[in-house]
ZAGURO-756757 format. One line per 4 residues: number of its first residue (from 0); their letters; for each residue x negated, y negated, z negated of C-alpha. Coordinates in Angstrom, 1 decimal, padded with zeros to 4 digits. Layout:
<recs>
NUM = a = X/Y/Z | ...;
</recs>
This chain:
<recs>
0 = xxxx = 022.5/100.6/061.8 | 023.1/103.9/060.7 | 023.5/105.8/063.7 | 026.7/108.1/065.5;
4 = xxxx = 027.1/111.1/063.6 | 026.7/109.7/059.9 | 029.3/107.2/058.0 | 028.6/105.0/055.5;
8 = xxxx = 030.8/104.9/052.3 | 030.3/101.4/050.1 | 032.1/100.2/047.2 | 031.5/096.6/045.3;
12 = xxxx = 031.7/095.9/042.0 | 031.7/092.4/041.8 | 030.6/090.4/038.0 | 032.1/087.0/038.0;
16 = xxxx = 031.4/085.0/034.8 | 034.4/082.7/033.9 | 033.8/079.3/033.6 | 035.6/078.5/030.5;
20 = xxxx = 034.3/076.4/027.6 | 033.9/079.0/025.1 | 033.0/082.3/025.3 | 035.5/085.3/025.2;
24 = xxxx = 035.6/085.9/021.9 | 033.9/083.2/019.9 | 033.7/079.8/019.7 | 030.3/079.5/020.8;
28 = xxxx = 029.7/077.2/024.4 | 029.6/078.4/027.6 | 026.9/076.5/028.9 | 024.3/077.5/031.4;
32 = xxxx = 020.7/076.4/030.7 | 020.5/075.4/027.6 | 017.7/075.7/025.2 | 017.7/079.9/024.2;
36 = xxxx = 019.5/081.0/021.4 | 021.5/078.0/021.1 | 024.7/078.4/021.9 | 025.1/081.1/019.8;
40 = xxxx = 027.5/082.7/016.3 | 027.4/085.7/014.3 | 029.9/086.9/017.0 | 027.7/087.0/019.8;
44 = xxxx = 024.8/088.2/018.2 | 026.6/091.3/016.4 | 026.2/090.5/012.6 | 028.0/093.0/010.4;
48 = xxxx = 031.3/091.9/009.6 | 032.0/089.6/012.3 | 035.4/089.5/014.4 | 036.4/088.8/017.7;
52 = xxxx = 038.8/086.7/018.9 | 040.2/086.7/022.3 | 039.9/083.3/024.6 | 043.2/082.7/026.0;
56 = xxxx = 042.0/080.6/029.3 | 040.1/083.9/030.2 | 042.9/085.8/029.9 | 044.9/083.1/032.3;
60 = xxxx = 041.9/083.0/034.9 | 042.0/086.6/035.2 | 046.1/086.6/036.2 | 045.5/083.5/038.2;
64 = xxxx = 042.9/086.1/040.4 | 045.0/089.2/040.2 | 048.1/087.0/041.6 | 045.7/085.6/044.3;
68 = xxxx = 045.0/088.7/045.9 | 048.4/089.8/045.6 | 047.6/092.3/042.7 | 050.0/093.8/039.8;
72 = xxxx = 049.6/092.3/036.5 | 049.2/094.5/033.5 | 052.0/093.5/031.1 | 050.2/095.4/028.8;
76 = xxxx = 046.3/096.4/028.8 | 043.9/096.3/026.2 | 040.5/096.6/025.1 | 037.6/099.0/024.9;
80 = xxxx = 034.3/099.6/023.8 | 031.5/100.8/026.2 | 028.2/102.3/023.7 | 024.8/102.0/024.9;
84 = xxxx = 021.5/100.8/023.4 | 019.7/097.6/025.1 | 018.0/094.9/023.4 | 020.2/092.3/025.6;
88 = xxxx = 023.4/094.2/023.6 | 023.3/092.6/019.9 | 026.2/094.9/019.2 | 025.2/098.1/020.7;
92 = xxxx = 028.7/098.1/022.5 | 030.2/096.2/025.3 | 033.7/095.0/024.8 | 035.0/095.8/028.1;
96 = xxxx = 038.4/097.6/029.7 | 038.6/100.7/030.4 | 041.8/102.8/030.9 | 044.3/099.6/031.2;
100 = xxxx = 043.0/096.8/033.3 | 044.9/093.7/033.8 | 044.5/093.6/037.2 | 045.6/096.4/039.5;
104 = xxxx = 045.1/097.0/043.0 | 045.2/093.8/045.3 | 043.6/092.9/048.9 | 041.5/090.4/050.7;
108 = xxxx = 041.3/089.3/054.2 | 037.7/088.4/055.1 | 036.1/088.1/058.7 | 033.9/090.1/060.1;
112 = xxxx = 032.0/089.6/063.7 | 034.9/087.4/064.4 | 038.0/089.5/063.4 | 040.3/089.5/060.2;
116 = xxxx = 039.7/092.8/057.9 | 041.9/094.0/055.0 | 039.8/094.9/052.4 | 041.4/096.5/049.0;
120 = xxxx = 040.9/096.1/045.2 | 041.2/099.1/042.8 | 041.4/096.7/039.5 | 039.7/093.9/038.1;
124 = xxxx = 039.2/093.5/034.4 | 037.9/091.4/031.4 | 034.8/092.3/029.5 | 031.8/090.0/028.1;
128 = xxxx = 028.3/089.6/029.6 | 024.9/090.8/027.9 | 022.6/088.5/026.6 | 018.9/088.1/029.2;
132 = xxxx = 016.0/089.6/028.1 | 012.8/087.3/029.2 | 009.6/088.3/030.3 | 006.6/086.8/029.4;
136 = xxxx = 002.7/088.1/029.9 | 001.8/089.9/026.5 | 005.8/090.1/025.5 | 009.1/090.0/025.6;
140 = xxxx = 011.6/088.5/024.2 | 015.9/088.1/024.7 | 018.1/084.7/024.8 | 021.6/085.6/023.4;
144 = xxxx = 022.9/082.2/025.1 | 024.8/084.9/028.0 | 025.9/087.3/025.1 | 029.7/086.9/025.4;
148 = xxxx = 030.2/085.5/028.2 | 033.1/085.7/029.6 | 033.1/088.2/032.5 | 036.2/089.3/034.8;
152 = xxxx = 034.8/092.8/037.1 | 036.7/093.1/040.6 | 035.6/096.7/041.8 | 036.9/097.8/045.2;
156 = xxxx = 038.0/100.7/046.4 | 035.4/102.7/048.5 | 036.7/101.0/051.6 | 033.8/099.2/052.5;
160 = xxxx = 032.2/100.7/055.5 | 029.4/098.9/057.0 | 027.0/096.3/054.9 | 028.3/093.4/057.2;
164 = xxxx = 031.5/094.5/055.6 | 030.7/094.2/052.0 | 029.0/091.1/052.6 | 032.2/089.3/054.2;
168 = xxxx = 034.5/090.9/051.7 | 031.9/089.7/049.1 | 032.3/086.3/050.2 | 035.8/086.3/050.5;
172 = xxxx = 035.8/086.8/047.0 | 033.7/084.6/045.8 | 035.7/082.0/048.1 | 038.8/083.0/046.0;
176 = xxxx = 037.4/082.3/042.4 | 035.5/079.0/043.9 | 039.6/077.7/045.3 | 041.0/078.7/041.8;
180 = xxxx = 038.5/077.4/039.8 | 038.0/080.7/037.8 | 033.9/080.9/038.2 | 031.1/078.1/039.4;
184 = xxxx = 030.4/081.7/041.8 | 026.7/080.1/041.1 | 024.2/083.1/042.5 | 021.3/081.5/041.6;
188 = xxxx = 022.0/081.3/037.9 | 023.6/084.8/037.5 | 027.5/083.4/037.9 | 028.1/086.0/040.3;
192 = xxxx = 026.2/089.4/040.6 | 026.9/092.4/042.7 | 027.1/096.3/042.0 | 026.9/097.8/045.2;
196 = xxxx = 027.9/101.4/045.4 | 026.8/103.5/048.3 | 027.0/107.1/050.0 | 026.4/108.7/053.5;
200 = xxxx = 028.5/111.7/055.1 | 028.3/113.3/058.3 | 031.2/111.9/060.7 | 034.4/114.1/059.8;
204 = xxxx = 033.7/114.7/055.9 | 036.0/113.6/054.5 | 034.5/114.6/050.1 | 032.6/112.1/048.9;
208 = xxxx = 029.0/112.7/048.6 | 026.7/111.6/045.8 | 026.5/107.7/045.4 | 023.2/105.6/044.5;
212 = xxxx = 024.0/102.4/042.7 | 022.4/099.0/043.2 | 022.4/096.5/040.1 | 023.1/093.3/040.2;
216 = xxxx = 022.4/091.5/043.5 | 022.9/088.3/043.5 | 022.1/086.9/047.1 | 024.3/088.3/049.8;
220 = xxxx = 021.9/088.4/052.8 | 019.8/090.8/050.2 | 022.4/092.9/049.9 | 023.0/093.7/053.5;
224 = xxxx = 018.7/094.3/053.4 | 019.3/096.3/050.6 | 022.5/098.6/051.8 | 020.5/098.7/055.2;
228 = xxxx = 017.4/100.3/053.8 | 019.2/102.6/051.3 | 021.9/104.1/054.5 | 018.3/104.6/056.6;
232 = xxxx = 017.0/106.1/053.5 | 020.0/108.8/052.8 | 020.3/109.6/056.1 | 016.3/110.7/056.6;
236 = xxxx = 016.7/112.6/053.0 | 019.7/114.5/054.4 | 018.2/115.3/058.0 | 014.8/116.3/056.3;
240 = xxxx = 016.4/118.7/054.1 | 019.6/120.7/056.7 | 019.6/123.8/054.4 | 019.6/122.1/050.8;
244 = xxxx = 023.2/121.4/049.0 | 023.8/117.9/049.4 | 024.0/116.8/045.6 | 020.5/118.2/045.4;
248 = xxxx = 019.0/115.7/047.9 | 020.7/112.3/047.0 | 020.8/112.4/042.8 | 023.0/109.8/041.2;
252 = xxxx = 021.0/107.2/040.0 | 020.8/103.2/040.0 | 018.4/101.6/041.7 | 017.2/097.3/041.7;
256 = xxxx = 016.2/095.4/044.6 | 012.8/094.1/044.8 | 013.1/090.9/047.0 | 009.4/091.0/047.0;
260 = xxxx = 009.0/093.8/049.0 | 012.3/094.0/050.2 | 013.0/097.9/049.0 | 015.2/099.2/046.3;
264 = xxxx = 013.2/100.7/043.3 | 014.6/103.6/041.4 | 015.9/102.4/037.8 | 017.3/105.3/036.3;
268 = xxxx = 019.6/108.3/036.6 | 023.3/107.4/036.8 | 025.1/108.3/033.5 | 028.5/109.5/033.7;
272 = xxxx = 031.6/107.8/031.5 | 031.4/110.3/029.1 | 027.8/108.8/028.2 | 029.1/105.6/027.2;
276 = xxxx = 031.7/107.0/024.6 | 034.6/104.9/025.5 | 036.7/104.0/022.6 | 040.4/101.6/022.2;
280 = xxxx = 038.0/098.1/020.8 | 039.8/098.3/016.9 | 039.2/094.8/016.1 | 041.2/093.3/019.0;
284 = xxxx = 045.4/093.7/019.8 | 046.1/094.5/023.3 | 046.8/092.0/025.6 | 050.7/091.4/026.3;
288 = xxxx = 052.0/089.1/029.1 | 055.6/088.1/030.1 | 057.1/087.4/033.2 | 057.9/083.7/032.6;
292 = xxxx = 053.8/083.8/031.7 | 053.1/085.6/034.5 | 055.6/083.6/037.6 | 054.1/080.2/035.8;
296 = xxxx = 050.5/080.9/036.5 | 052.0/082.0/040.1 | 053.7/078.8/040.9 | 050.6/076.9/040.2;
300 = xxxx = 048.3/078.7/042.3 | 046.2/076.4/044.7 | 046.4/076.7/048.4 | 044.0/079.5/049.2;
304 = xxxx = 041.4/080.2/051.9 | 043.6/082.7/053.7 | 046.0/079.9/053.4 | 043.7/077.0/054.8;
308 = xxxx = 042.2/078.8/057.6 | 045.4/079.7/059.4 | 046.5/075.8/058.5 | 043.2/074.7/060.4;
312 = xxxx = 043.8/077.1/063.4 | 047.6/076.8/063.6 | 048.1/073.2/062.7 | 044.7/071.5/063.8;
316 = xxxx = 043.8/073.7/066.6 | 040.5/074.7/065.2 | 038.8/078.3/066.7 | 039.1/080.8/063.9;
320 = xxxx = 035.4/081.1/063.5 | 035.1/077.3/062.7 | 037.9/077.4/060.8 | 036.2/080.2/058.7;
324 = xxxx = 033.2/078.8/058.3 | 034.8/075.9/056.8 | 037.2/077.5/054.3 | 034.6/079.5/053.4;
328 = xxxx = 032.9/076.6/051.5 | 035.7/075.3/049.5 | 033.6/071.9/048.7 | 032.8/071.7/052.6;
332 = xxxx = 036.3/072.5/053.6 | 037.6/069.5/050.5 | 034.7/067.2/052.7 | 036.3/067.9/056.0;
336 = xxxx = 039.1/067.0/054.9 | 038.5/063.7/053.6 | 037.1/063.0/056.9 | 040.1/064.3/058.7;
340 = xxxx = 042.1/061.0/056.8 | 040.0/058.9/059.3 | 040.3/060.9/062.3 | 042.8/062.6/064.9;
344 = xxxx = 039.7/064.7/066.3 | 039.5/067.8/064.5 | 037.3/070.0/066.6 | 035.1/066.8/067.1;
348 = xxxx = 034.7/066.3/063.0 | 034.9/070.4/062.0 | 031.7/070.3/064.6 | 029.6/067.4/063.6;
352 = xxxx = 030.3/068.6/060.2 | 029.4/072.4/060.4 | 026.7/072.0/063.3 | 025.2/068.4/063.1;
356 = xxxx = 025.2/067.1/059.9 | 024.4/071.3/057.9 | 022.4/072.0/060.1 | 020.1/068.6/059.6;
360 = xxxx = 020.5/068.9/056.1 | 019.6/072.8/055.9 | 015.8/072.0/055.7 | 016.2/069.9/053.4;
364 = xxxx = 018.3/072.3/051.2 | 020.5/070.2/050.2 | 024.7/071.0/051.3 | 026.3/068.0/052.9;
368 = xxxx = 028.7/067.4/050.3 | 026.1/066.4/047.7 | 023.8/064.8/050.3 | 025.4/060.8/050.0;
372 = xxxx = 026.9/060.8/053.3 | 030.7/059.5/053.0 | 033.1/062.0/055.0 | 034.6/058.5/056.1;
376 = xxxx = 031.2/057.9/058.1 | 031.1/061.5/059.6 | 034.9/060.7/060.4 | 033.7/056.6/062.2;
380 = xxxx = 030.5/058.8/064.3 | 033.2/060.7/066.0 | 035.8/057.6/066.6 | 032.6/056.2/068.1;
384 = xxxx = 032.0/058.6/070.5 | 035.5/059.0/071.3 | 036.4/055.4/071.6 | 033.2/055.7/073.9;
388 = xxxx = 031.1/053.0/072.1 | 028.1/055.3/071.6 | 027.3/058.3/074.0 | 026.6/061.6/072.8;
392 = xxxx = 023.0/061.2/073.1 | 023.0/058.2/070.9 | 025.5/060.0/068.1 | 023.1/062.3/067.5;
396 = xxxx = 020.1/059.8/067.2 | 022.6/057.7/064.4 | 022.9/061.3/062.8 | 019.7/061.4/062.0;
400 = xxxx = 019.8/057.8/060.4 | 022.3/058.6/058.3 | 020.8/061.8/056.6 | 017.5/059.1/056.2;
404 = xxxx = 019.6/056.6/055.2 | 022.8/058.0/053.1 | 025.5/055.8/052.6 | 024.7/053.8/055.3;
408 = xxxx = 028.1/053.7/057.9 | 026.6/054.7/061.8 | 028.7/051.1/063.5 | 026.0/049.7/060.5;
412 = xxxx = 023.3/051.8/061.8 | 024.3/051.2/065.8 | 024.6/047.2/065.6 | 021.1/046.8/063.9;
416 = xxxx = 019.3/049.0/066.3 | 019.1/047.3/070.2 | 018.0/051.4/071.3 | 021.6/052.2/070.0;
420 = xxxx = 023.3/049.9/072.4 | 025.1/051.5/075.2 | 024.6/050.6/078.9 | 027.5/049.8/080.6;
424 = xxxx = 026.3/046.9/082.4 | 027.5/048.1/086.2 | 024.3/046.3/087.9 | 022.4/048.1/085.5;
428 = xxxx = 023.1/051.6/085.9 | 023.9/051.3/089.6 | 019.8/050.6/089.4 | 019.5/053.8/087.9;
432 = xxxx = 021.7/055.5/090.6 | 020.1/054.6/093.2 | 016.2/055.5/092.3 | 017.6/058.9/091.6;
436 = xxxx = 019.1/059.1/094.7 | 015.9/057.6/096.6 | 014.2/060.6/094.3 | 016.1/063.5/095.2;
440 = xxxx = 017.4/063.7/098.6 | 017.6/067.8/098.5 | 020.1/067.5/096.1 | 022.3/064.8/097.6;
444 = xxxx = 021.8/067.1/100.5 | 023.2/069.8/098.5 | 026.0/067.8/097.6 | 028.0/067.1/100.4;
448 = xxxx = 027.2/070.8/101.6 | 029.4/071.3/098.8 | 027.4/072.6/096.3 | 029.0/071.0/093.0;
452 = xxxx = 026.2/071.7/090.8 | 023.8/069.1/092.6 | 026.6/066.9/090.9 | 025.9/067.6/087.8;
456 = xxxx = 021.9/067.4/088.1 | 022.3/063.9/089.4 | 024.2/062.4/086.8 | 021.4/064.5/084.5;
460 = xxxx = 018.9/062.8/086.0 | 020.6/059.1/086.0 | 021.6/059.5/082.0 | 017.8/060.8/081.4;
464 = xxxx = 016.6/057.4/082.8 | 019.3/055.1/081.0 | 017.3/057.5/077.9 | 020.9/058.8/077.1;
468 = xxxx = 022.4/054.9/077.1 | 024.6/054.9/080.5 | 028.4/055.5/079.5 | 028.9/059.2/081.1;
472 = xxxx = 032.0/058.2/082.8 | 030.9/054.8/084.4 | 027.7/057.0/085.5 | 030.5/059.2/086.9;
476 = xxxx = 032.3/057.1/088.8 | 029.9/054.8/090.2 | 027.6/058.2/091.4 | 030.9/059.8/093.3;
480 = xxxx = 031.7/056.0/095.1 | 027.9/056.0/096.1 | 027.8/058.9/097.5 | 030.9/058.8/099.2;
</recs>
């Protein structure tokens, strides 16, 4: 990445929309895909006159996140307006907050290359969404459906040093709105986006340079492409030009991401906050919270990923990293759980869950929680193996029935398919023992010259010809009496 003598400098700014029913401040739905121009009232769409009102569930979903990273919450902030001119703004203002936040400060703990980081928060706040402008070949036109939305904005401090960083403090976010139910997090329709700010400085320097700005990302493996290409970029601007005054090489400005071509594209340059004329909003009260408000939303709080992964690791015995990757995924880490309620083995169901079964399902795009296959059946595949009805071999061929056949339980699946059947007939596999044996001489050689690997090629070879069907122990134990 970027090499020795330079370090990188990234702060997020991360857009969650709230998934309440209304919007912030009107009455209007919240709804995602609806016919354009729909869900719509004078409110959102700026008509003279019109007032807002505040929606009190997005004022609760903003405290629940503020106490979830152990933030302070603003007994008193208010509102603001932010002025610039864009077709997607009816009002030529966004109601935003600018001096008095609700949420101050607060941390994360996210992984990264297999260790726990602290990452901090600078303050999170309310403000509503724009409406979407639409593109079409001879025009274009906006849907005011978004306009209003309710948005809370978590920006970071510049803490962030690496894009593998922001990406795992990204998602540690994301996992944190997804276990309070705050935001659907849905990056595909524009739940969550990402403003990633970022500067390069030579090792030691410790001002902060000029920052470029990239809008709204809303994939994280672009990001890191993104971030990746713009460090390579700063740093060859910076070499190229020794002599200049840094600030005259790298320009503020704010760039997009053009997935196409996998490059950032300059936008514009940045505008300071005296540009957008920031203003106390007049038509709404500040917002003013008690404690008994405050410790009620606290004592409701869900158990949260920090929370769930050190349960897994501490009380289950999973490795971090699986236990991670499931908490992570709060719908995969509500699946494995169900499973767990039919099953001691934990590593055995946290792998068939996070290796086998998503990894089957991955070309199929389709996560295992919404593919049809009971966590109960996941949690009977694994009693299988363990109770040593099927072999390993066989697990993996009923694993492949099941995403055919969801729904279908695998002792189903094993009893009505004869190649399913395990061999643990003695006569049978002492068959199969002794052609290998007949077969490979050198290595029963090798074997009692005490080379213990020629072991574990012939009971390779024996459960290649039982085609995966010999019980591994009886295979075992009949191979070390035979050749003994």
């Amino acid at each position: 990445m970027a090499n020795a003598q330079w370090e990188t400098v990234i702060g997020l700014e991360i857009h969650a929309e709230l998934n309440t029913k209304s919007k912030l401040f009107s009455t209007a739905p919240n709804r995602f895909g609806d016919e354009p121009n729909t869900n719509i009232t004078e409110v959102c769409t700026g008509q003279p006159g019109a007032l807002p009102v505040l929606n009190k569930e997005a004022v609760r979903k903003a405290v629940q996140f503020g106490l979830a990273v152990n933030a302070e919450i603003s007994k008193f902030s208010k509102f603001d307006r932010k002025s610039y001119f864009y077709p997607d703004s009816p009002r030529n203002f966004q109601i935003t907050q600018f001096d008095e936040p609700i949420v101050r400060g607060g941390s994360v703990v996210a992984e990264v290359d297999g260790h726990e980081m602290t990452f901090h928060i600078n303050r999170a706040h309310l403000e509503d969404d724009a409406g979407m402008l639409k593109h079409f070949t001879n025009f274009a036109g906006v849907d005011y459906n978004r306009a209003g939305v309710p948005l809370i904005e978590i920006v970071s401090e510049p803490c962030l040093k690496s894009p593998k960083e922001a990406v795992a403090y990204a998602m540690a976010i994301k996992s944190i709105l997804e276990y309070i139910d705050a935001s659907d997090c849905n990056m595909e329709e524009g739940s969550l986006r990402m403003d990633c700010n970022i500067s390069v400085r030579p090792v030691g320097e410790t001002k902060l340079r000029n920052k470029i700005e990239i809008k709204n990302m809303n994939s994280f493996s672009n990001m890191e492409i993104a971030l990746e290409g713009e460090i390579k970029r700063q740093i060859r601007e910076y070499t190229q030009n020794p002599g200049k005054n840094p600030s005259d090489v790298i320009h503020q400005s704010t760039y997009r991401f053009d997935p196409d071509r996998k490059t950032t594209v300059l936008m514009r340059r940045k505008e300071d906050a005296d540009d957008y004329r920031y203003f106390p909003e007049p038509d709404l009260v500040p917002i003013i919270l008690t404690d008994a408000y405050i410790e009620e939303i606290r004592a409701s709080l869900p158990e949260l990923p920090l929370q769930r992964k050190r349960r897994y690791v501490n009380e289950l015995g999973l490795s971090e990293h699986s236990a991670f990757v499931l908490t992570t995924d709060k719908a995969l880490a509500d699946y494995f759980d169900a499973a767990m309620k039919h099953s001691r083995n934990a590593k055995g169901v946290c792998n068939w869950i996070t290796v086998e079964f998503v990894g089957r399902l991955k070309e199929e795009f389709k996560p295992l929680p919404q593919s049809g296959i009971a966590p109960e059946n996941i949690a009977e595949l694994v009693n299988m193996i363990d109770d040593k009805t099927i072999t390993g071999k066989i697990a993996k061929a009923v694993a492949d029935d099941m995403v055919k056949t969801p729904g279908v339980a695998p002792s189903l699946i094993v009893r009505q398919n004869p190649d399913y059947q395990p061999v643990s007939d003695t006569s049978e596999v002492m068959a199969f023992i002794d052609l290998v044996l007949k077969e490979n001489a050198q290595s029963v050689a090798d074997y009692k010259s005490g080379k213990d690997r020629a072991f574990g090629f012939l009971i390779g070879q024996v459960m290649k010809l039982s085609k995966g069907k010999a019980s591994p122990d009886l295979v075992n134990q009949l191979l070390k009496d035979r050749l003994q």
